[in-house]
Each structure stands twice: as C-alpha cells, then as structure tokens.
N, C-alpha and C positions, 0 to 999 in steps of 0.2 A: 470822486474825491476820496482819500484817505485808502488809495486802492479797493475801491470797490466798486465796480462798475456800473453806472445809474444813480447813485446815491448822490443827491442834490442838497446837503445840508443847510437850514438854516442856523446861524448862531446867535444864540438872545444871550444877552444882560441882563434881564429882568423879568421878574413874575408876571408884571405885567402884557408884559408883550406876550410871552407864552398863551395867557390867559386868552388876549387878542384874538391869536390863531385857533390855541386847539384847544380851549375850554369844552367844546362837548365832546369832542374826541376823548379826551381825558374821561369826562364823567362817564364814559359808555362802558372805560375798564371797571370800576366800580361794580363788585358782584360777580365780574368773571373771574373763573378757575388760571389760574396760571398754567399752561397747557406743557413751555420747556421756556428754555434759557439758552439762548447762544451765545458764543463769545470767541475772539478771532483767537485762536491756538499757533503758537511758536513750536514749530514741529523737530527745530536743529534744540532749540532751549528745554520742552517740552515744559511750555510756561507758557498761562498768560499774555495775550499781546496787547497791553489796556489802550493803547491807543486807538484801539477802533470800535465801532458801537456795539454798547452788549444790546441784545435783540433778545427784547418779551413777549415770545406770542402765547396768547390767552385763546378761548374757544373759540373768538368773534373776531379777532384784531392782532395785530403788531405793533410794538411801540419799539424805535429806535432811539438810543440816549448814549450821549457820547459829548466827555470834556474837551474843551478845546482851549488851550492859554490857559491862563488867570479869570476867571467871570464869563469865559464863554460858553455856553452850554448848546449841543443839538439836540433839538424833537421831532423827528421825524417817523411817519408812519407807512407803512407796506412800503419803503421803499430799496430794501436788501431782501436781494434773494440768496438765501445762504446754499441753496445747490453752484453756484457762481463761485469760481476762484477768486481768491484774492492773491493783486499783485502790487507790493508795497513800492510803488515807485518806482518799477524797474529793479530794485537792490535783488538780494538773494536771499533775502529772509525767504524762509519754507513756510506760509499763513496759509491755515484752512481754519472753516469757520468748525466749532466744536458745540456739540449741544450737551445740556448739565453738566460739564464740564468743570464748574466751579465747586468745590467744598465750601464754598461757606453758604452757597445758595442750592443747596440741594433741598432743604427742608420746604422752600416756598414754593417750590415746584408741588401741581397740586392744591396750593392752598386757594382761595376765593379772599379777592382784594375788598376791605372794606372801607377802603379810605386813601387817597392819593393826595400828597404836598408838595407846593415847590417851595424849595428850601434856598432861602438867601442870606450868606452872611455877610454882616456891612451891609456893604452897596454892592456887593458881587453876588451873582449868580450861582449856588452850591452844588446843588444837586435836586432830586427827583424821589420821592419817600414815597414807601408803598407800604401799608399797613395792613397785614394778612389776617387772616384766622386765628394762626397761633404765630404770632412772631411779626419781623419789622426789617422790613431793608432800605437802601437807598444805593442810585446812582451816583456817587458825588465826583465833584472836582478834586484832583489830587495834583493838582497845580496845573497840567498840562496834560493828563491821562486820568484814567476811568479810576477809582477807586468805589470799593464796596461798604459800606457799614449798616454794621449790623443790631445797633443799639439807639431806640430814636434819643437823640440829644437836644436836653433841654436847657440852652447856652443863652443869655443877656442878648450876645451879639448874632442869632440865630432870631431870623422871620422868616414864617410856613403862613402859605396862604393855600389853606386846605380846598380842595378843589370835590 
C-alpha cells in the first residue's frame, strides 16, 4: 500500500484502539535514543513526499506513522524497509526514501524519548507526540498527509492520552 511494498497498514480513529494494539510497543520507545528519521523524498520536486510514512527508528525498534483522510491515522511497526524502492502507483513521481532529511526534525535526532501521546482532536484521530530531552514533535494529520509540529499545543478541543 501507498507504494511501498509489504507495508500492511492499519487505520485507527481512535486512541483507543491504538492503545488496544500497541500499548507496550509504544511504551518500549520510552527511553530510547532516536537513532534517524526517514521520510519518502520527491526527487523531480526535491520536497517532501508527506503522503507516506515518516519512519522512527530508535536503538531497539521502528515505528511507522502515517495520515490518511480526515481521522485516520497508521501505526505500524518494522514493517518498511527503506533499502526498497518506492513506487507511487505506477505514476512517474521519482520517490526514494530519505534519512534526516527533514529540517525541522533534525534536532531530535539523537535525543532519548521521555514520553509518548496520542493526540485526538474532537472525535478525530490527530497525530502521535513525542516528548524528547530538549524539545517536542508530533506526527500529525494535515487533512489527508503527514504534517509535522513542533510546539506541544495546549488546545480545549485537543485529548492526549499519554501512554
């Protein structure tokens, strides 16, 4: 799915469910080092390709996090191998997967995760918060693709169920 081959997404709605599956998964990043950061690279645009999953591997693990629609979020674990091309549906986009590649997440690279959220606004699924050493990021929903922020936001219609 989402041209990458093997990658078996599930999509939640809800903290809950998340919680369901991969509550100790989650809790196991807790304490590890942020190892890199991948992200699928638009090689004709030499942009960002947010539509497909930014990849966190830490000393022990990988976590896969990736928006989909309105409220639908993927978590998936070890399952992108980023030596593996990507091929966006047949089109002619030029995707290869890119590591720290992002500026705005250069800094967490490195850092030891002290705390992980899933972040719901409303009734929809938002994103995914990771609370480092020095500093704070998240996966989130950007309606339909990956967005990044970088400031924890403390909003009425925002629920974190700190994990």
């Amino acid at each position: 799915m989402l041209g990458i081959n093997g990658y078996q997404p599930k999509f939640y709605e809800d903290a809950s469910s998340i919680l369901h599956d991969f509550k100790y998964d989650i809790r196991e990043l807790k304490g590890q080092k942020i190892k890199e950061i991948w992200v699928a690279w638009d090689q004709m645009s030499d942009e960002w390709f947010a539509d497909c999953p930014v990849i966190i591997r830490f000393e022990e693990s990988q976590i896969e996090l990736c928006a989909y629609q309105i409220g639908k979020f993927a978590i998936t674990f070890h399952q992108v191998d980023v030596c593996q091309q990507l091929d966006w549906y047949g089109t002619e986009l030029k995707l290869m997967w890119a590591k720290n590649k992002l500026d705005d997440l250069q800094f967490a690279v490195g850092q030891q995760v002290k705390e992980i959220e899933i972040i719901e606004e409303y009734s929809w699924l938002f994103g995914i918060g990771f609370q480092l050493e020095d500093g704070y990021f998240a996966v989130c929903n950007g309606l339909d693709e990956n967005c990044i922020v970088k400031e924890k936001q403390e909003e009425p219609h925002l629920r974190k169920s700190i994990i």
